[in-house]
PALUMRO-450199 format. One record per residue (C-alpha): residue number from 1; residue in one letter; y, z, x. Coordinates in pm, 1 decimal, always signed. Layout:
N
<NUM,"a",<Y,Z,X>>
...
This chain:
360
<1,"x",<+1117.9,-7994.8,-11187.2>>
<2,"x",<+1175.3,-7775.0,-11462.7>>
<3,"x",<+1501.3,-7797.4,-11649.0>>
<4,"x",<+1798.4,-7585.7,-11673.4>>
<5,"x",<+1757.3,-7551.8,-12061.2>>
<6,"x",<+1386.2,-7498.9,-12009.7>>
<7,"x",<+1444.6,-7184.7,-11755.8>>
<8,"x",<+1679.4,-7021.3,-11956.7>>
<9,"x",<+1471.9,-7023.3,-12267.7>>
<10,"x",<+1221.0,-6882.8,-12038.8>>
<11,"x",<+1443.7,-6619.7,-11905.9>>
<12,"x",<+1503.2,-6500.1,-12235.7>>
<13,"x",<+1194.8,-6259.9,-12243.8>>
<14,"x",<+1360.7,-5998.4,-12053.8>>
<15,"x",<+1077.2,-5780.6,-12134.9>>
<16,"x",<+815.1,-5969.7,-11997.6>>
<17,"x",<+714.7,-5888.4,-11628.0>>
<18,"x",<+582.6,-6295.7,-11587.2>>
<19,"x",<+943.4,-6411.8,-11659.4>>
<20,"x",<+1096.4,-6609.8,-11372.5>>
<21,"x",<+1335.2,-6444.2,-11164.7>>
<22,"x",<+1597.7,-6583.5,-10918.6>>
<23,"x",<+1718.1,-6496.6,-10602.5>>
<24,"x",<+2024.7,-6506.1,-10337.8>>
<25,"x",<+1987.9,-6423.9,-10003.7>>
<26,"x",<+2304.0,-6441.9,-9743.5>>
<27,"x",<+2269.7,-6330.2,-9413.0>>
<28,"x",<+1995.3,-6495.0,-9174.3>>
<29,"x",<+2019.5,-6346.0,-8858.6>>
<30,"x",<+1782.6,-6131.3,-8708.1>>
<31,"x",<+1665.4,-5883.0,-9005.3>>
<32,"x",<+1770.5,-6131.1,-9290.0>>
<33,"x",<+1548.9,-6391.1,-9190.7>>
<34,"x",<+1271.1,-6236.7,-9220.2>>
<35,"x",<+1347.4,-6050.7,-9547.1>>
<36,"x",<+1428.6,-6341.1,-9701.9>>
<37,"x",<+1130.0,-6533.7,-9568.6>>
<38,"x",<+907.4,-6248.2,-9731.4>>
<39,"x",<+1060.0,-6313.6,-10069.3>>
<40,"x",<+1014.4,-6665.6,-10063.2>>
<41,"x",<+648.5,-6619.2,-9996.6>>
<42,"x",<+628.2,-6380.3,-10310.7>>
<43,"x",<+787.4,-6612.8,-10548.8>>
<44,"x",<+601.9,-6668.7,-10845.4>>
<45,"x",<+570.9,-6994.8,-11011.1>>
<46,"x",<+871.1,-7033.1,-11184.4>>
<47,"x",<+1083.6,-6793.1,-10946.5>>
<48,"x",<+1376.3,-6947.6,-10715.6>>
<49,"x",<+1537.4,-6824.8,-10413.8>>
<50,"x",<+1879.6,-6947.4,-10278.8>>
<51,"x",<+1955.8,-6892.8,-9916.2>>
<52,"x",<+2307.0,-6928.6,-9731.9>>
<53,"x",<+2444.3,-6779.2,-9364.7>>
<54,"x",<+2780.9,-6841.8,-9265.5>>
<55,"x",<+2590.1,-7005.9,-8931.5>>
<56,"x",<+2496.1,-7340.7,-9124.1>>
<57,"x",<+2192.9,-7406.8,-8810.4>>
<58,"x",<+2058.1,-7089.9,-8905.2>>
<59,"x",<+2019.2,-7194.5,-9302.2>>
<60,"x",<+1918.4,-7482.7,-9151.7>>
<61,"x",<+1598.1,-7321.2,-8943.5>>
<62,"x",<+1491.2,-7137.0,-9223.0>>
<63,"x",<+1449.6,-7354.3,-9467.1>>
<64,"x",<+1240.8,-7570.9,-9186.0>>
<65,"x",<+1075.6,-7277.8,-9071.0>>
<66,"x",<+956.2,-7140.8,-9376.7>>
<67,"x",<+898.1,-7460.2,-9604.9>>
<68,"x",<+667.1,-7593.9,-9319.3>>
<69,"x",<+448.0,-7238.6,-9305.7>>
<70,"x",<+454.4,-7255.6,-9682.6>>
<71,"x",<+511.5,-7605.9,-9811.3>>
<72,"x",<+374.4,-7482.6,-10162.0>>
<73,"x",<+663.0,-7290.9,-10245.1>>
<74,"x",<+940.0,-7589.0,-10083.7>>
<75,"x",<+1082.3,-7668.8,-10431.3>>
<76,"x",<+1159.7,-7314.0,-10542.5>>
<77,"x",<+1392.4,-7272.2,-10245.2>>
<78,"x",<+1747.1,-7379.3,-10217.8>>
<79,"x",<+2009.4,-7357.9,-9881.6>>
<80,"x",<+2361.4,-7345.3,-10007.4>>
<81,"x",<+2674.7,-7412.6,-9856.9>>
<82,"x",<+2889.7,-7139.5,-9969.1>>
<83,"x",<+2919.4,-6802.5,-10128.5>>
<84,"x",<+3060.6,-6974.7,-10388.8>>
<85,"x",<+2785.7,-7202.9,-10447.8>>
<86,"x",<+2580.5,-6918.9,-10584.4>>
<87,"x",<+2791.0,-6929.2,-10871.7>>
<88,"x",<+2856.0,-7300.1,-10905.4>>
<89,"x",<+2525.3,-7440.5,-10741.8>>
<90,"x",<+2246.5,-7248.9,-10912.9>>
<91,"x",<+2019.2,-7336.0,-11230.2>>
<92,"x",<+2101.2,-7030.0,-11398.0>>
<93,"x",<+2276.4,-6695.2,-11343.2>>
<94,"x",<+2077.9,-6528.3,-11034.5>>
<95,"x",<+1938.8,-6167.7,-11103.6>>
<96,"x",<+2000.5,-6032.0,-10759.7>>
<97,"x",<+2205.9,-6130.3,-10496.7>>
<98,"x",<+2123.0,-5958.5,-10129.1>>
<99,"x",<+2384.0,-5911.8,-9840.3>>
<100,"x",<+2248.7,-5853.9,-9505.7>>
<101,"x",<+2543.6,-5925.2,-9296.7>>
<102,"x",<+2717.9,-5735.6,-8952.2>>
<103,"x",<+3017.2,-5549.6,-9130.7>>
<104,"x",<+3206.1,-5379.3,-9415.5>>
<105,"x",<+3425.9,-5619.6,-9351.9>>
<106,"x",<+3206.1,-5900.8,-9404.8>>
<107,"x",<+3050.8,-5733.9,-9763.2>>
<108,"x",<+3389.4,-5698.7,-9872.1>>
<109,"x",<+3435.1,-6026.7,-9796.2>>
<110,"x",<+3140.6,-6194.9,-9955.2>>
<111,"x",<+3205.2,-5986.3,-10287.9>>
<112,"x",<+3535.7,-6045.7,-10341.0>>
<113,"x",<+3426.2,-6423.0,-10326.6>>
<114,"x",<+3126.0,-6382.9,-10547.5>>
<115,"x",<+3333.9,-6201.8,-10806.8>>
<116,"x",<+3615.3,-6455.4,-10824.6>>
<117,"x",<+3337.8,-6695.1,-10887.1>>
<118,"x",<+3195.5,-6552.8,-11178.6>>
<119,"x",<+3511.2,-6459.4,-11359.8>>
<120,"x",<+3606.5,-6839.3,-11323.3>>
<121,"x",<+3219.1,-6934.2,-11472.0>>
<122,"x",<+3201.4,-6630.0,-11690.6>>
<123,"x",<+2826.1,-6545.3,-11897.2>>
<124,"x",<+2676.0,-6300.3,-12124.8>>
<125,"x",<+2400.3,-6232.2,-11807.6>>
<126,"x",<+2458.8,-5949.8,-11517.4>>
<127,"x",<+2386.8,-6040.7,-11149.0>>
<128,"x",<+2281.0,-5725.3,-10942.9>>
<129,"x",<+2467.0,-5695.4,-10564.7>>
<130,"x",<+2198.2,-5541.4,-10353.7>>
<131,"x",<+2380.4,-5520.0,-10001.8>>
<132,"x",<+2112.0,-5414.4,-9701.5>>
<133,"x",<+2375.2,-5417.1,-9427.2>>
<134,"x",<+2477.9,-5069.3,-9246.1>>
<135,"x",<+2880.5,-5027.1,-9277.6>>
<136,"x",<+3089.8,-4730.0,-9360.0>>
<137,"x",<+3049.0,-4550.0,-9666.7>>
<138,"x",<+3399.4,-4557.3,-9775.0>>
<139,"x",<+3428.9,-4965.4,-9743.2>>
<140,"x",<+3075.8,-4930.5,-9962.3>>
<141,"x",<+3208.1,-4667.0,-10242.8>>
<142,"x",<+3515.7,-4946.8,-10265.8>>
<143,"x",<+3357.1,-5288.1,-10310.1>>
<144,"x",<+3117.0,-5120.9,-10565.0>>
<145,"x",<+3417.6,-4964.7,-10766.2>>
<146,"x",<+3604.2,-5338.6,-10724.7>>
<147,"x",<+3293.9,-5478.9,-10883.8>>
<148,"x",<+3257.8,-5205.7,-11165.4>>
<149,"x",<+3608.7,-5271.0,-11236.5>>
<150,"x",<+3613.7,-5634.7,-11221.7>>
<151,"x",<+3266.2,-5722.8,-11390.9>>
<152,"x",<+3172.4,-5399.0,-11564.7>>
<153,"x",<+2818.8,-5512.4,-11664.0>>
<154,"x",<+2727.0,-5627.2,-11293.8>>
<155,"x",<+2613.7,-5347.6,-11049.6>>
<156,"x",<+2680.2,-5305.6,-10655.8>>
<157,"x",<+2383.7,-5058.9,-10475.9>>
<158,"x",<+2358.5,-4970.3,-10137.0>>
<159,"x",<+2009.4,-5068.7,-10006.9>>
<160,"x",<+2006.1,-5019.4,-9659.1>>
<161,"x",<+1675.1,-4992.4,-9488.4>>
<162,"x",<+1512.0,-4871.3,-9187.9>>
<163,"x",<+1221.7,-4993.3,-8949.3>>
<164,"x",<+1421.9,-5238.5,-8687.7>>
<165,"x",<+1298.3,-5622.0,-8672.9>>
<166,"x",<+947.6,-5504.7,-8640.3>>
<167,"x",<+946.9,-5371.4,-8983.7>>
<168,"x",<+1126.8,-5674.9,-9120.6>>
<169,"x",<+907.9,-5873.9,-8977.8>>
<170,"x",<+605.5,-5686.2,-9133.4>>
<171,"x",<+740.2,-5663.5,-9460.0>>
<172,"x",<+764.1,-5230.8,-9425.1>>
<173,"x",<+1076.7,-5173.5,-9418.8>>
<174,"x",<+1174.1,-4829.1,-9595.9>>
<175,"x",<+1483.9,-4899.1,-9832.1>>
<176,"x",<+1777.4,-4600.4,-9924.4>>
<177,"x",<+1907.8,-4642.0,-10245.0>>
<178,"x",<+2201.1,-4441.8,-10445.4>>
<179,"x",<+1974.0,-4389.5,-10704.3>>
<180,"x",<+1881.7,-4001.4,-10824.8>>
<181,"x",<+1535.1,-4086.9,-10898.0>>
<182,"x",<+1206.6,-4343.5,-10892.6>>
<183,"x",<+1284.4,-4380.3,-11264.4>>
<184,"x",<+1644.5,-4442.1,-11186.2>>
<185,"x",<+1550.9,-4823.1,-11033.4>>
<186,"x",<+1429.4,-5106.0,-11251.2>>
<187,"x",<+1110.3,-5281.9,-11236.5>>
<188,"x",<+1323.8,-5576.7,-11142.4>>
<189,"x",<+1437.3,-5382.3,-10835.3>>
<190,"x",<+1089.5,-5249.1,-10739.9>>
<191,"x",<+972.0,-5570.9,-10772.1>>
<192,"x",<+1209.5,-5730.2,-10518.5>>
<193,"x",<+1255.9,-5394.3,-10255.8>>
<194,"x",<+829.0,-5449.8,-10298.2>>
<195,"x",<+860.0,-5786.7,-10160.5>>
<196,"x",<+1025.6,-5712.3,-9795.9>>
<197,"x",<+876.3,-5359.6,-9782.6>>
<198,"x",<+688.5,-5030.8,-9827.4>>
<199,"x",<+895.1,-4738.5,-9918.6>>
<200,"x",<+1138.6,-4698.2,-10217.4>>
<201,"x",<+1335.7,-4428.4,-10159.3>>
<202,"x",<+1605.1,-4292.5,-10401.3>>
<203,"x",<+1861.2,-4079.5,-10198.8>>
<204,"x",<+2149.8,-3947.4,-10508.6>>
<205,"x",<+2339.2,-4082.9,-10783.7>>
<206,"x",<+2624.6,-4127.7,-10621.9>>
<207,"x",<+2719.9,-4442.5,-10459.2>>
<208,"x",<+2710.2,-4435.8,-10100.8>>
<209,"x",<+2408.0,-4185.0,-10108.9>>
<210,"x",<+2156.5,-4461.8,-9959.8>>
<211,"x",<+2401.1,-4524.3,-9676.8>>
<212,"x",<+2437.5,-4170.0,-9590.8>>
<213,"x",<+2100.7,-4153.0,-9550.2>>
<214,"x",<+2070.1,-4461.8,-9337.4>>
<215,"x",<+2342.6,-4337.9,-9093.7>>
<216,"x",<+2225.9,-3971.5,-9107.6>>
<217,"x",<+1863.2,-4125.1,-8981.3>>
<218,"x",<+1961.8,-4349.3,-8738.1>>
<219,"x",<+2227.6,-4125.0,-8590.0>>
<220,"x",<+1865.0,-3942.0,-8540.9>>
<221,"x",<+1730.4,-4296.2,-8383.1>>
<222,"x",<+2036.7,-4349.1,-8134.4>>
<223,"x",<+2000.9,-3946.0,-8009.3>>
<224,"x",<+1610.8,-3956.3,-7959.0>>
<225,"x",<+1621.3,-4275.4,-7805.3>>
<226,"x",<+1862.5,-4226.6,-7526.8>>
<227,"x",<+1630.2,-3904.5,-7498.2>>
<228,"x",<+1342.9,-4092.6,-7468.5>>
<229,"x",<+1497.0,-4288.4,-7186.5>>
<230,"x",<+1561.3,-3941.7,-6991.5>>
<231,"x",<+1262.4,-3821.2,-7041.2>>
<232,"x",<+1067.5,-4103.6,-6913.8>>
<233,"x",<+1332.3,-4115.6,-6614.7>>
<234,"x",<+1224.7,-3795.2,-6536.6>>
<235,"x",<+863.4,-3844.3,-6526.5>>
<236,"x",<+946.6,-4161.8,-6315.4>>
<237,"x",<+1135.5,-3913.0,-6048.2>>
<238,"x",<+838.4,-3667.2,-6079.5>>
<239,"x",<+574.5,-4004.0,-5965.1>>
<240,"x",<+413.4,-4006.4,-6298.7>>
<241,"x",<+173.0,-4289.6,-6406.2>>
<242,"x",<+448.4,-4362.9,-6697.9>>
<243,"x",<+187.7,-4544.4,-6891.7>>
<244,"x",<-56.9,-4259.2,-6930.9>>
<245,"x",<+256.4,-4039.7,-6986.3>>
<246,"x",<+397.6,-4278.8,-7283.2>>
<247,"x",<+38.2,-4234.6,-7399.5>>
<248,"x",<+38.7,-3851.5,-7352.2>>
<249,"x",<+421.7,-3808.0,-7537.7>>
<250,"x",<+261.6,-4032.2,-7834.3>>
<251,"x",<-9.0,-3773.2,-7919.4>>
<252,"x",<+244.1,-3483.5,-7789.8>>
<253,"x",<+502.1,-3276.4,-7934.8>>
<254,"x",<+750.2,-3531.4,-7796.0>>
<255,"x",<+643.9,-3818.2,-7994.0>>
<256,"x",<+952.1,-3994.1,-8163.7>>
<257,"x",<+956.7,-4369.0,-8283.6>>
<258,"x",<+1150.5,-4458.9,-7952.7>>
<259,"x",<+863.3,-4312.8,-7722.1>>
<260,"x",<+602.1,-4503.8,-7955.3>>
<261,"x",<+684.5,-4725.3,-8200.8>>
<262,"x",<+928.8,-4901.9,-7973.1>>
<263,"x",<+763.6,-4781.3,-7628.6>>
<264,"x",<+1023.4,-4859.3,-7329.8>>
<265,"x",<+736.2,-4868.7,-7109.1>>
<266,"x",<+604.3,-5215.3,-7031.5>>
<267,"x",<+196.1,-5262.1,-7088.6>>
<268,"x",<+143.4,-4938.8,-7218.8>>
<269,"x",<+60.4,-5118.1,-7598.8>>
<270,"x",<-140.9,-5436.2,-7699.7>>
<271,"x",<+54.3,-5747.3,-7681.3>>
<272,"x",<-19.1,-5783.6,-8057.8>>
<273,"x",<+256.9,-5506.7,-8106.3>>
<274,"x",<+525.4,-5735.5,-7945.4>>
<275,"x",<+733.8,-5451.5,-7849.0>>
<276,"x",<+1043.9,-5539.0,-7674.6>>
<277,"x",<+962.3,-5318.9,-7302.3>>
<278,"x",<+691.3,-5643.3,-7290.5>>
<279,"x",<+947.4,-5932.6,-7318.4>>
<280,"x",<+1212.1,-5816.7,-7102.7>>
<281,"x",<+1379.2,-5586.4,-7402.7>>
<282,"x",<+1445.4,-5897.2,-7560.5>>
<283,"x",<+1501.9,-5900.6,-7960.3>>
<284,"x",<+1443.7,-5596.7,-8139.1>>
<285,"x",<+1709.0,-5340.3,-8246.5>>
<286,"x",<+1933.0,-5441.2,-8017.6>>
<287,"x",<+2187.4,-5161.0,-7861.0>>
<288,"x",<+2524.3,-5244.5,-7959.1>>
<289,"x",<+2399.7,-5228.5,-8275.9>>
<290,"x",<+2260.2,-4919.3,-8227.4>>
<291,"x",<+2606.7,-4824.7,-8096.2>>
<292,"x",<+2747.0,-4961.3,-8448.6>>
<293,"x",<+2564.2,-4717.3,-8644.3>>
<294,"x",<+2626.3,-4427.0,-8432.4>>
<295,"x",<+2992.1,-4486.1,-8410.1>>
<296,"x",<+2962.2,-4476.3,-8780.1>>
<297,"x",<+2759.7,-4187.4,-8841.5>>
<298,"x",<+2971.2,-3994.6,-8606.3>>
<299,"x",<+3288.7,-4107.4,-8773.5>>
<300,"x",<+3153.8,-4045.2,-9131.1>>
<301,"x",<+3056.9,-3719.5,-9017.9>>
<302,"x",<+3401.7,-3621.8,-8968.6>>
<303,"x",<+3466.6,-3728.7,-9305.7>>
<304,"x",<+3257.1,-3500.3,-9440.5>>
<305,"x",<+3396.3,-3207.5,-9186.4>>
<306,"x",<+3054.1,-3188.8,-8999.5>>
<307,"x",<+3068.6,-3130.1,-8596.5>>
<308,"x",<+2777.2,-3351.1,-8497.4>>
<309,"x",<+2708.6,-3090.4,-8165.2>>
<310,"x",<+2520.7,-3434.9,-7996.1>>
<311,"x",<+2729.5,-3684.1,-8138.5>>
<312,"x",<+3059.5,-3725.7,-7912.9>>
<313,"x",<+2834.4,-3684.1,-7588.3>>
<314,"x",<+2564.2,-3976.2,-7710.7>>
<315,"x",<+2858.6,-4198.8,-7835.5>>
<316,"x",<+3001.4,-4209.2,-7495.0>>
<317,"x",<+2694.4,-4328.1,-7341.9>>
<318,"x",<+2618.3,-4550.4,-7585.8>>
<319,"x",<+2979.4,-4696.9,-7565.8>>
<320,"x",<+2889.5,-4715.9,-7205.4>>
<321,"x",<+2609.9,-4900.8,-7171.3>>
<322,"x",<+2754.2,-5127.2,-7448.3>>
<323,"x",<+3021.9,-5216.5,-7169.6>>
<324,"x",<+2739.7,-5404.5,-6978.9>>
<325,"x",<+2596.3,-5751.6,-7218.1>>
<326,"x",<+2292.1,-5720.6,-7072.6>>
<327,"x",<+2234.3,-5423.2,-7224.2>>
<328,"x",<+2409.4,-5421.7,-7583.3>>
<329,"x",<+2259.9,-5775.5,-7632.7>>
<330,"x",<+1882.2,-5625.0,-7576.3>>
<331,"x",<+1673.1,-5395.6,-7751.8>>
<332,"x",<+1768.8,-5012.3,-7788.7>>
<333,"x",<+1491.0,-4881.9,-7529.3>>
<334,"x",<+1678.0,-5084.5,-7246.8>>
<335,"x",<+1837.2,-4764.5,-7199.5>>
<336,"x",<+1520.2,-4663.3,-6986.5>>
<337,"x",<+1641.6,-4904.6,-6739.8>>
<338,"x",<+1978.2,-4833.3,-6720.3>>
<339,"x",<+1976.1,-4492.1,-6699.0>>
<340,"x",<+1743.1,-4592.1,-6350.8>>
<341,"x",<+2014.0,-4757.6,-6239.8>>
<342,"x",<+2231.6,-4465.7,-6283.5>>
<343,"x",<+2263.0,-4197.9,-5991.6>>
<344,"x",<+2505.6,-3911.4,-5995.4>>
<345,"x",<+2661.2,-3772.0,-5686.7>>
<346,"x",<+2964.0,-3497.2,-5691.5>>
<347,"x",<+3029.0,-3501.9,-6107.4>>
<348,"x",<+3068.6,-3903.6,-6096.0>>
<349,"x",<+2803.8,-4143.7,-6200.9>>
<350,"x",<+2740.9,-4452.0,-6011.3>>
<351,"x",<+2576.4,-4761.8,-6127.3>>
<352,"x",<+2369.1,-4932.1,-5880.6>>
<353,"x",<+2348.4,-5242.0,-6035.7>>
<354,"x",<+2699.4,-5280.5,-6078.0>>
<355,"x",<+2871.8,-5072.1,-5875.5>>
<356,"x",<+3074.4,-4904.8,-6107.1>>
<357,"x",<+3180.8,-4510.9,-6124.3>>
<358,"x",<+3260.4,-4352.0,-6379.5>>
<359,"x",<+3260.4,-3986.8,-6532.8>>
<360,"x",<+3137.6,-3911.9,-6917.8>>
């Protein structure tokens, strides 16, 4: 094992792209695991990565998980126990630090700790606070003045990214960033967004910019995929083959990522795409999270004074569905079904399945 005085004699060529780097990822769940896994396959030799979620079983499974697909890389990865601990439990100060967690709340949270930590163990070295998740932008424009304020030479950037599980799990996620231009974000950075995906892309200079453009595009998402779930409806009720029409929308003018990427049609892809409309709508983007963002977007919106003219109408149905677990615990395109278990009869819509009216 290399030593602590060894490393940091090592990390003293900041100008050197071969100098070892180290890492903090907190926040396992469904995205995060697979973000983190793909930087702990890209560590280079002298690179470390620590990992902690506030579910210690899921730290747990991804050490074992990834360790046993990639045993090379086992000693260059760490589990911790605590925010804390990435402050008191490391070999040397870490360069970045990602947060892929459900809330502003919960970023707030896990900064506040992380910065208490290093003004007890204070150091000459910066540690950059790259937070992934999707929360408000005011809760975002706060924690990065608090850390501005509090640690002036450490930075807090937005980086939250787009592309659902599938693109997390295929390392092409597209990442927003408040930065004004490609210039604007280190190597270092490029280096690290590189690892978990494809597309860099630097949204203003203002803080909060990346996030605005992460609700502002998956406002976009939640609208086009409820949609989606009409349209095909309405094919259904017209006795359409809806395979051939998913495959006629995807080379259509109607083509959206929710009719293609993320078909709701069972069996109209290969297996190999594992979309969720093949397993039941299990995993994927799931729709209360969906609903999370949209409820966002919309209320940001009114922040900004902009009337979002299909925003109230899709948050209600959204809110809706949400209602029922067995549809905000399963992907987005779900919607497809329930909206076939919806029938409308004098201005009052009826669920079948549940036998609930109710008007929107």
């Amino acid at each position: 094992m290399i030593s602590r005085v060894s490393r940091l004699s090592i990390r003293g060529f900041k100008s050197t792209s071969s100098r070892c780097a180290d890492y903090g990822f907190i926040g396992l769940g469904l995205m995060g695991q697979h973000m983190a896994k793909h930087i702990y396959n890209s560590l280079k030799p002298l690179d470390k990565l620590y990992v902690y979620d506030v579910v210690p079983q899921s730290t747990k499974l991804f050490v074992e998980s990834v360790t046993s697909e990639n045993p090379s890389s086992k000693s260059q990865l760490v589990a911790l126990s605590s925010v804390s601990d990435f402050v008191s439990k490391v070999d040397s100060q870490l360069d970045f630090i990602v947060t892929m967690v459900p809330e502003g709340k919960h970023v707030k949270g896990v900064v506040e700790e992380l910065v208490l930590a290093y003004k007890a163990n204070p150091s000459s070295a910066k540690t950059t606070f790259l937070d992934s998740s999707t929360i408000d932008i005011p809760t975002s424009i706060e924690v990065h003045e608090f850390v501005k304020k509090s640690l002036p030479s450490f930075d807090f950037i937005d980086t939250p990214v787009s592309g659902g599980v599938a693109g997390a799990r295929k390392a092409s996620l597209s990442f927003m960033l408040s930065r004004k231009t490609h210039e604007d974000v280190s190597p270092e950075l490029t280096t690290l967004l590189n690892m978990m995906g494809k597309n860099i892309f630097p949204c203003g200079e203002n803080h909060g910019s990346g996030l605005a453009a992460k609700l502002s595009n998956n406002y976009l998402l939640a609208v086009t995929n409820l949609a989606v779930a009409d349209s095909f409806q309405l094919a259904k009720a017209f006795n359409l083959n809806l395979q051939q029409y998913a495959k006629l929308v995807a080379v259509s003018t109607g083509k959206a990522w929710a009719s293609v990427d993320n078909c709701p049609i069972p069996g109209v892809y290969s297996k190999e795409n594992n979309l969720p409309a093949d397993d039941g709508y299990k995993g994927g983007f799931i729709t209360k999270l969906t609903k999370k963002d949209l409820v966002l977007a919309t209320d940001c919106a009114r922040g900004a004074d902009r009337m979002l003219f299909l925003g109230e109408i899709s948050r209600k149905w959204y809110l809706k569905a949400c209602e029922r677990e067995d549809l905000a615990s399963r992907d987005l395109a779900v919607l497809f079904e329930w909206l076939g278990d919806l029938e409308q009869k004098d201005g009052v819509v009826h669920d079948k399945k549940t036998s609930e009216d109710f008007e929107l």
